[in-house]
C-alpha positions as CSV (number, residue, x, y, z in Angstrom):
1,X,113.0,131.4,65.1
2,X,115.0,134.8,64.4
3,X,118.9,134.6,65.3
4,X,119.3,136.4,68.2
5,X,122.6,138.2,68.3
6,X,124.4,136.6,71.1
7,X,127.9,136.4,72.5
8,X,129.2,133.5,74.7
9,X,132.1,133.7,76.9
10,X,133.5,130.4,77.9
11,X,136.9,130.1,79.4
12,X,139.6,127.3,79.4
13,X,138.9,126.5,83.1
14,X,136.6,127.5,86.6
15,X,137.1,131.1,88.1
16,X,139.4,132.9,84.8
17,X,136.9,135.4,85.1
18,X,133.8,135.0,82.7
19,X,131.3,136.2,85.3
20,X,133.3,139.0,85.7
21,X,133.6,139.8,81.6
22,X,130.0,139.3,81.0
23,X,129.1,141.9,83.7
24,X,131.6,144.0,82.5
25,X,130.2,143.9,78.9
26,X,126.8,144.3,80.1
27,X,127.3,147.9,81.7
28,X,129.4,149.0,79.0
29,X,126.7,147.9,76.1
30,X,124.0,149.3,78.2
31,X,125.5,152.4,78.7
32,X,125.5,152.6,74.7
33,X,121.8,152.8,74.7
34,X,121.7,148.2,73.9
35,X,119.0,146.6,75.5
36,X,121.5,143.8,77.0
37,X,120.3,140.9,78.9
38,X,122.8,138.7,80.8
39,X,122.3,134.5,80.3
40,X,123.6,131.5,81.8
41,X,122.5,128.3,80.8
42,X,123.5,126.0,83.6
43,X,125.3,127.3,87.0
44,X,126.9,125.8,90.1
45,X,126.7,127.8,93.3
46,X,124.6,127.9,96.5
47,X,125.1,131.5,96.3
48,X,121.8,132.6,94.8
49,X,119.4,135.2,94.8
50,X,115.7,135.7,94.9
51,X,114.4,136.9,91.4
52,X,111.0,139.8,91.3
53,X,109.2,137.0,89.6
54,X,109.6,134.8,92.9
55,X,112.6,132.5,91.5
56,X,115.6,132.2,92.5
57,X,119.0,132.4,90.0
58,X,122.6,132.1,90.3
59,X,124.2,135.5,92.5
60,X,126.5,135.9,89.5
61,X,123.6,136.7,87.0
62,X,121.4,138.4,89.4
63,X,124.7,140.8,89.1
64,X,124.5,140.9,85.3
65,X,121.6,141.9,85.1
66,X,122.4,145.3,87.9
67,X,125.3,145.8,85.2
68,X,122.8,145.5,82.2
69,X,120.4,148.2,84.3
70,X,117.1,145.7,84.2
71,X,115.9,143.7,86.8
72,X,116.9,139.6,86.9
73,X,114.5,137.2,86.0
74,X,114.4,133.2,86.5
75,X,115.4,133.2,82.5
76,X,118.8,134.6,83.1
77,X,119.9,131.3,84.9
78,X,117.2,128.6,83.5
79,X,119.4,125.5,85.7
80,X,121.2,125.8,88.9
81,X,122.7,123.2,90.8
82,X,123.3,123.8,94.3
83,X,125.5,121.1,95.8
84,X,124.0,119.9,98.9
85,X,126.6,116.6,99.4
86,X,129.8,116.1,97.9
87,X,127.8,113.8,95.0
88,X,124.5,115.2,95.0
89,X,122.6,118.8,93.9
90,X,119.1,120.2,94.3
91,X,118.6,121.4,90.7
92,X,116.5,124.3,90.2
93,X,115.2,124.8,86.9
94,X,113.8,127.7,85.7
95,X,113.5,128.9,89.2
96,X,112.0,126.4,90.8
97,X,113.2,123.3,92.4
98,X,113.2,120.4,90.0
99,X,114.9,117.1,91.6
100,X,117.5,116.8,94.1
101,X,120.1,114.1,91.9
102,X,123.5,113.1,92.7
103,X,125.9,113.8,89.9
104,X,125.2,110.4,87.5
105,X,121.7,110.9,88.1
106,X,122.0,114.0,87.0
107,X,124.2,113.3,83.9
108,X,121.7,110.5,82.7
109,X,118.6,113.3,83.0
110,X,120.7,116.2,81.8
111,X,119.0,116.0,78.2
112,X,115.2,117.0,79.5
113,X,116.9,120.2,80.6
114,X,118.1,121.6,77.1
115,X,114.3,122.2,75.9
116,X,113.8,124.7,79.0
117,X,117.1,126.1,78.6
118,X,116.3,127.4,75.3
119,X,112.8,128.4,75.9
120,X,114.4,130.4,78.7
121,X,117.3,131.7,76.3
122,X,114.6,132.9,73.7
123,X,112.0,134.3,75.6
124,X,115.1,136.2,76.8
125,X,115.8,137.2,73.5
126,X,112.9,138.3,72.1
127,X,113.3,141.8,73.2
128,X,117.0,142.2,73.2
129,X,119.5,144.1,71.0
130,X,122.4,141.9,72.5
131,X,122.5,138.1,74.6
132,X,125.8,138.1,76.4
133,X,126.1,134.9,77.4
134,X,128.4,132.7,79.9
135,X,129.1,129.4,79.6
136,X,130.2,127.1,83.1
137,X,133.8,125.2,83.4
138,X,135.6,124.5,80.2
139,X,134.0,123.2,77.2
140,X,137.7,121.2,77.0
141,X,135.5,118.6,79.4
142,X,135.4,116.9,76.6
143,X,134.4,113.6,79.0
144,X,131.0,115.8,79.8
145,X,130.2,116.8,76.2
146,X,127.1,114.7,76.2
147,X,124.1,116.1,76.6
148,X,125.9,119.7,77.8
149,X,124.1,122.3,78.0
150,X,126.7,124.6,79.5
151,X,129.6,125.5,77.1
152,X,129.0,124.0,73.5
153,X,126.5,122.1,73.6
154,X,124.3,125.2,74.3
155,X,125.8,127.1,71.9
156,X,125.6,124.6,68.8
157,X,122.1,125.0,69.7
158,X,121.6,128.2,69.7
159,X,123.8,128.8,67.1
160,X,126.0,131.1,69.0
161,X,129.2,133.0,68.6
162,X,131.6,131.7,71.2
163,X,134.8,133.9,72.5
164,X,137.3,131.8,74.6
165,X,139.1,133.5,77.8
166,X,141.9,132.1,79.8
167,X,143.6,133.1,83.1
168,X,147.3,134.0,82.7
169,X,146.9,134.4,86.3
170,X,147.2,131.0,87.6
171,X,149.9,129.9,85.0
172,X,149.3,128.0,81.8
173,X,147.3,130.2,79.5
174,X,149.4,129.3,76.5
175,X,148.7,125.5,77.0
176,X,145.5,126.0,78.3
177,X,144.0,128.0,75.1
178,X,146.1,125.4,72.6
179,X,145.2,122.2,74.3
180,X,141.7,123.4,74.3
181,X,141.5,123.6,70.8
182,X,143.8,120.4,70.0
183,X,140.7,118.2,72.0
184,X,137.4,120.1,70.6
185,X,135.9,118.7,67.0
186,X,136.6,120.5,64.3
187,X,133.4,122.2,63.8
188,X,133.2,123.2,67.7
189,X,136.8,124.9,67.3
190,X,135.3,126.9,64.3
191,X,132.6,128.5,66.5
192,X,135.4,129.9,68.5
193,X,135.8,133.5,66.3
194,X,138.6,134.7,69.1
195,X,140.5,134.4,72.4
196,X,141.1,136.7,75.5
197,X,143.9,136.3,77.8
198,X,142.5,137.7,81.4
199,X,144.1,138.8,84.9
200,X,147.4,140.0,83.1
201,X,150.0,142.0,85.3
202,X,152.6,143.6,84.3
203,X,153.8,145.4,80.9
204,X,151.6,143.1,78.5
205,X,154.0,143.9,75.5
206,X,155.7,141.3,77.2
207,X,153.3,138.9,76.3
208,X,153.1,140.0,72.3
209,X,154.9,136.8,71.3
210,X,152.4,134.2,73.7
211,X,149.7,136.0,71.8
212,X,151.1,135.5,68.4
213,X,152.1,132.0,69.2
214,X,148.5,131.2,70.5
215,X,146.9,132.4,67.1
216,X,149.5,130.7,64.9
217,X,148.4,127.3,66.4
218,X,144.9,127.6,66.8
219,X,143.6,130.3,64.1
220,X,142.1,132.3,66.3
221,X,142.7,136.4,66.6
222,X,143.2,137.6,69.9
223,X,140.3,139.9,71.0
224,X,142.3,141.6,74.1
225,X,144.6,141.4,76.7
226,X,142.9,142.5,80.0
227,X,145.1,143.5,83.0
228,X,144.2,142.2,86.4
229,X,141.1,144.4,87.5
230,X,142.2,145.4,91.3
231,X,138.1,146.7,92.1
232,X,137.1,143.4,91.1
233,X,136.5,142.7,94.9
234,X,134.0,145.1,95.8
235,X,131.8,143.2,93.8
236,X,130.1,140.0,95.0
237,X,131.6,137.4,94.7
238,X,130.4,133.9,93.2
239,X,132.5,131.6,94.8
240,X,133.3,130.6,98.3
241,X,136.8,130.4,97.6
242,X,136.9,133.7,97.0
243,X,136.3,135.0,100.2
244,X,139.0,137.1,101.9
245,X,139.1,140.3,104.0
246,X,140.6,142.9,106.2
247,X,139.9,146.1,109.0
248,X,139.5,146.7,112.9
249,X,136.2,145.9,114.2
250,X,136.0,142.0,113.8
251,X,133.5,139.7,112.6
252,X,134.0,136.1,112.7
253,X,132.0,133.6,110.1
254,X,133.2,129.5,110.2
255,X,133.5,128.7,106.9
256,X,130.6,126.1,106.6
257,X,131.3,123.3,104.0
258,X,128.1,124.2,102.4
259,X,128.3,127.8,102.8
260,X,125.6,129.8,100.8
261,X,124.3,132.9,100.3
262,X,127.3,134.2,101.3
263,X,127.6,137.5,99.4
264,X,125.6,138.7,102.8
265,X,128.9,139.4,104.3
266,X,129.8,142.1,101.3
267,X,128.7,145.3,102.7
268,X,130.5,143.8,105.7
269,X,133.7,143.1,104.4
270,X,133.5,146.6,102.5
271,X,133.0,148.4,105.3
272,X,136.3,150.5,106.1
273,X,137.6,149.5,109.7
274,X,135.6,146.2,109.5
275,X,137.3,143.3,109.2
276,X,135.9,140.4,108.6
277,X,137.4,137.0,109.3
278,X,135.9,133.6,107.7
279,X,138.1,131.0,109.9
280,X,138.0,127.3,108.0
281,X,137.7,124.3,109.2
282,X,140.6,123.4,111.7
283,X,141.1,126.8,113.5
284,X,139.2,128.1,115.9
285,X,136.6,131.2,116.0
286,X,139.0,133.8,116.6
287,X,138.3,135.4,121.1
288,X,139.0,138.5,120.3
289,X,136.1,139.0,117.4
290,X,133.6,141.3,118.3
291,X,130.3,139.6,116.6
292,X,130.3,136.0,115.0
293,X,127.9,135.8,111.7
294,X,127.0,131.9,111.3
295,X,126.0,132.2,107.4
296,X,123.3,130.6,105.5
297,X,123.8,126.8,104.8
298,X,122.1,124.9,101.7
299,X,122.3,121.7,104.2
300,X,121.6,123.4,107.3
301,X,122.0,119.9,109.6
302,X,125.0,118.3,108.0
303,X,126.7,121.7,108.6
304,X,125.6,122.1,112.0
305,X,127.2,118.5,112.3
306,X,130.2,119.3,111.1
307,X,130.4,122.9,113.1
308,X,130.0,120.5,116.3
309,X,132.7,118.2,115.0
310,X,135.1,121.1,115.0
311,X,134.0,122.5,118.2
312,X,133.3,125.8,117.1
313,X,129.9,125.4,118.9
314,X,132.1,125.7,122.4
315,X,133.9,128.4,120.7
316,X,130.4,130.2,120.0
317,X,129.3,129.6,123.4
318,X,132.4,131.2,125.0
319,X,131.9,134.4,122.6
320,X,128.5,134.7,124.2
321,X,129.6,134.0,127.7
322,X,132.0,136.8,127.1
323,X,129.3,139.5,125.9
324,X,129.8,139.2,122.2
325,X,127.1,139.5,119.6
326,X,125.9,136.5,117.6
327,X,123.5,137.1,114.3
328,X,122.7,133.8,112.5
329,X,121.1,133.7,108.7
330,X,118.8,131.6,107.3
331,X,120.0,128.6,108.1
332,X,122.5,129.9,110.8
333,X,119.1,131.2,112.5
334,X,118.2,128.1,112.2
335,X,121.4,126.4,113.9
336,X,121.3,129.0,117.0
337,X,117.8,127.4,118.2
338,X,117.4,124.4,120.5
339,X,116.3,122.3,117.9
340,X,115.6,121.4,114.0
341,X,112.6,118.7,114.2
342,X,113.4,117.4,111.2
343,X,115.5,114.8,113.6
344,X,114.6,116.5,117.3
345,X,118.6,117.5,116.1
346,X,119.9,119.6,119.0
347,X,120.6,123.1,118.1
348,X,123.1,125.6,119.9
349,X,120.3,126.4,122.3
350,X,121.3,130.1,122.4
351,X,117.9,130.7,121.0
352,X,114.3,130.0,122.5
353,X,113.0,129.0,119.2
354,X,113.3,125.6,117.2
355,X,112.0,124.8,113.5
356,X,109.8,122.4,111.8
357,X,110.9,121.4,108.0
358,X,109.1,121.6,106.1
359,X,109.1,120.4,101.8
360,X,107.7,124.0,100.5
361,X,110.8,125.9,100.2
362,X,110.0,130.3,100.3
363,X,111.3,132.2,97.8
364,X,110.0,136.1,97.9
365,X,111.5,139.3,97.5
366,X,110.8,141.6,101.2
367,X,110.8,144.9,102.4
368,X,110.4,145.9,106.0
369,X,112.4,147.8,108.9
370,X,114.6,147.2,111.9
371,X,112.3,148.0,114.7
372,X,116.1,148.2,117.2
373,X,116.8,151.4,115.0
374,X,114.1,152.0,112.9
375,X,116.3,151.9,109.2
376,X,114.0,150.9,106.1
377,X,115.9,147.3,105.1
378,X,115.2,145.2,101.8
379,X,116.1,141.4,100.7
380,X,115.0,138.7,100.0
381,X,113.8,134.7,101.9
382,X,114.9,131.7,100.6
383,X,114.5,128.9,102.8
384,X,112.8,125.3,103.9
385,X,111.7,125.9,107.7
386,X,109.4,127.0,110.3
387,X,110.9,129.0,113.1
388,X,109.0,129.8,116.3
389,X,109.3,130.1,119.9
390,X,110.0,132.7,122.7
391,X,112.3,134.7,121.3
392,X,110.1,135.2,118.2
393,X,108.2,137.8,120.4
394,X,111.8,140.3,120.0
395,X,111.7,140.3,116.1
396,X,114.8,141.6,114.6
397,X,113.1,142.6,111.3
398,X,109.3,143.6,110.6
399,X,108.2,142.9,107.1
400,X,105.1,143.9,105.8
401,X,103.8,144.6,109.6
402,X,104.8,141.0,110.9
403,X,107.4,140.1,113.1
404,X,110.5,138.4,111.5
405,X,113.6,136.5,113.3
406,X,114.5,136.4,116.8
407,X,116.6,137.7,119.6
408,X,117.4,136.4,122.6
409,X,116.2,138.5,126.0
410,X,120.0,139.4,126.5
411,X,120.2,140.9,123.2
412,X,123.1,139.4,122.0
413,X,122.1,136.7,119.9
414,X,120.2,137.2,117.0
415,X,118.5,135.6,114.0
416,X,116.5,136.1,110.7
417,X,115.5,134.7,107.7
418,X,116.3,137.6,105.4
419,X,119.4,137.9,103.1
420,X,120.7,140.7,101.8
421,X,119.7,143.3,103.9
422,X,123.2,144.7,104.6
423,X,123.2,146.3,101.5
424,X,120.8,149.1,103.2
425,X,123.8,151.6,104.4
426,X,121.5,153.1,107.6
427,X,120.6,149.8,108.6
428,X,124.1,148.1,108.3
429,X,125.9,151.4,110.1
430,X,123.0,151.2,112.8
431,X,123.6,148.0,113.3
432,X,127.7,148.2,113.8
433,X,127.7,151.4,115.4
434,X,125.6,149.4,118.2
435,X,128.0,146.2,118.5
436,X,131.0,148.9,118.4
437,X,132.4,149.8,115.3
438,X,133.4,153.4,115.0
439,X,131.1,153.6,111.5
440,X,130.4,157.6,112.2
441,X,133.9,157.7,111.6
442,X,134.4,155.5,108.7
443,X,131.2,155.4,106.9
444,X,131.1,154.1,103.6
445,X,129.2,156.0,100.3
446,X,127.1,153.3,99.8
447,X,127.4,149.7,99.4
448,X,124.8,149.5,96.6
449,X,126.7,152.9,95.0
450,X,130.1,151.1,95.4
451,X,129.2,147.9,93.3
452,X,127.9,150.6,90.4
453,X,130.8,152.8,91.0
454,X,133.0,149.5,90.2
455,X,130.5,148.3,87.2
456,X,131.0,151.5,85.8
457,X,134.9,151.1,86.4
458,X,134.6,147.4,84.8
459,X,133.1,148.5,81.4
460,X,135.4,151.2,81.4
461,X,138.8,148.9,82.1
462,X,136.9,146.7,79.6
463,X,136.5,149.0,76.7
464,X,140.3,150.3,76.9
465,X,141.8,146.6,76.3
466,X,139.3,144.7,74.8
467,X,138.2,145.3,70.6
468,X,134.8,146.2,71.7
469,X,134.1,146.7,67.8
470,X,135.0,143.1,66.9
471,X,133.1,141.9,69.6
472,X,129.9,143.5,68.7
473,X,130.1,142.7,64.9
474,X,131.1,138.8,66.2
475,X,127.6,139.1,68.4
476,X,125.5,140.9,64.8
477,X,125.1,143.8,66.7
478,X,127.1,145.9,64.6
């Protein structure tokens, strides 16, 4: 097949920012008139989204691709894992479930996967100017180097260009970038044509000498130096771990040990004079919040286990007795019933409704309204689950002319299938204003024109301390 020119960013370690770089690169080259396409060969997250061709992709890519100004598709993300135990994944492959493996089952079957990995990669390709592609973890795993098909293993297939970034951040880069190259084979340092050092503060000429003493011992030039990017956080983030917030009208959301979908609470957290809380395990749901959000859950009965086990389910029930708001999503919905059927499990009961499981899981992009105020909403479903009962006859969203979600005949507890439909500005200041907050006073621009307004900021940030140049000619665009 033609070479496709292609970039790969892998990094030194977890979270030093390649998502971030990739998306940042993808605005700027399509803002240069490049038909850019974002690719990941293999993620980890539960935090996924719902693809126009009726998969579903890593969150990270399905933001690419808004950088890159085309719509995502299940090619962008050919395998994600979404951890459902601490040893086991559903694997989704090409944007459909695959197998549900724990982690040395997975290891042992991870070679079928490389064939639809590249299908995926070149039927990606075939109408690009530019692949920017990110790898996962560190291809310094060296321990994981069989089979791979995230970091090099990938990329000696494909025959890509890789650029390595590291975190100065979190300490270590020197060592981190060195001791990277002092474990990979010599031919797998040679596809390495550069580094980046990421997250600097501070006056980088400081840093001149690190830079020279990284390229001295590994022969690779340094590509940039990129100062910590403050706007980063009013994008979506990939990782539970980087949740955090701030503001006046409170929301409260347990942090569920298999928390997904989570980038729901973005518009939320963005809102000025919201803040919103998420309260780990240990601590109690906060009495003073004014709405609790149970989130969506890729093990929806283990985590309503373990929300029992820390007794937020009393602390729920005491929010309620007390007037408060409750919305639940996906499977939060699903917890707020009286039961899940899959083992007549006991739900919170705050909800007349129960669900059936079911082994079809629904994946499908929706648009519908909010009959309580009437605001146009759009998302997405993906779940495994029947939901009916009672409370089914208040919906709190209509899509496509049926009734979807539930709320309880007090009004306060609430709870639908659909994520993402905060992101609709009318709906999500509708919504507040209703429960409280002052958002005719504080109303944002636009959550979906604030994540541009900070892609655009990205590429720009990206362009003024990165060699762009360099980086094109390394990918054959130029």
């Amino acid at each position: 097949m033609p070479k496709i020119p292609a970039l790969m960013i892998q990094g030194t370690g977890s979270n030093v920012g390649k998502s971030l770089l990739v998306a940042g690169l993808c605005r700027y080259f399509a803002r240069a008139g490049l038909n850019v396409r974002p690719f990941k060969p293999q993620n980890m997250s539960n935090n996924a989204a719902v693809t126009p061709d009726g998969g579903e992709i890593g969150r990270a890519q399905a933001l690419q691709a808004q950088a890159a100004r085309i719509d995502p598709t299940v090619d962008m993300n050919p395998v994600l894992l979404k951890p459902e135990c601490e040893s086991g994944a559903q694997v989704i492959v090409q944007g459909k479930r695959w197998a549900t493996l724990s982690a040395r089952d997975y290891t042992a079957r991870k070679h079928e996967l490389l064939a639809p990995v590249l299908e995926s990669f070149h039927r990606l390709g075939t109408d690009a100017d530019l692949v920017l592609i990110e790898g996962a973890g560190s291809p310094a795993e060296i321990n994981l180097r069989a089979n791979d098909i995230a970091n090099m293993g990938f990329a000696d297939a494909a025959d890509a260009p890789v650029v390595l970034v590291g975190d100065i951040d979190r300490g270590g880069v020197i060592a981190a970038l060195v001791g990277t190259f002092a474990v990979l084979p010599k031919d797998e340092r040679s596809r390495i044509k550069g580094f980046i050092i990421n997250k600097f503060r501070g006056d980088t000429s400081l840093f001149t000498d690190g830079t020279k003493e990284i390229s001295a011992r590994t022969g690779w030039p340094s590509l940039g130096l990129v100062p910590y990017f403050p706007a980063a956080n009013r994008l979506p983030a990939e990782d539970s771990v980087d949740l955090d917030r701030h503001g006046r009208f409170r929301i409260a959301v347990p942090q569920l040990a298999r928390i997904a979908n989570f980038d729901d609470l973005d518009p939320l957290r963005l809102e000025p004079g919201v803040d919103v809380i998420i309260v780990p395990p240990g601590n109690a749901l906060p009495g003073d919040a004014d709405l609790i959000i149970l989130p969506g859950s890729k093990a929806t009965m283990g985590d309503l286990d373990d929300l029992k086990a820390q007794g937020w389910d009393i602390d729920i029930a005491a929010h309620h007795r007390r007037g408060k708001a409750v919305l639940g999503l996906c499977g939060g919905y699903q917890m707020l019933g009286s039961c899940i059927a899959a083992r007549q499990m006991a739900g919170l009961g705050l909800l007349d409704v129960a669900t059936t499981l079911a082994a079809d899981k629904k994946l499908a992009v929706v648009k519908g309204h909010h009959p309580a105020s009437g605001c146009a909403i759009s998302g997405y479903e993906m779940h495994i689950g029947r939901t009916e009962g009672p409370d089914r006859a208040r919906p709190f969203f209509e899509i496509g002319g049926e009734p979807e979600g539930a709320v309880s005949a007090d009004g306060l507890v609430m709870g639908t299938y659909v994520h993402g439909a905060f992101a609709a500005d009318a709906f999500r200041n509708a919504f507040l204003a209703v429960l409280g907050a002052d958002t005719a006073r504080e109303a944002t621009s636009g959550y979906n024109a604030s994540v541009e307004a900070a892609l655009d900021r990205l590429a720009d940030h990206l362009a003024a301390h990165l060699d762009i140049d360099r980086l094109a000619r390394i990918a054959g665009v130029r």
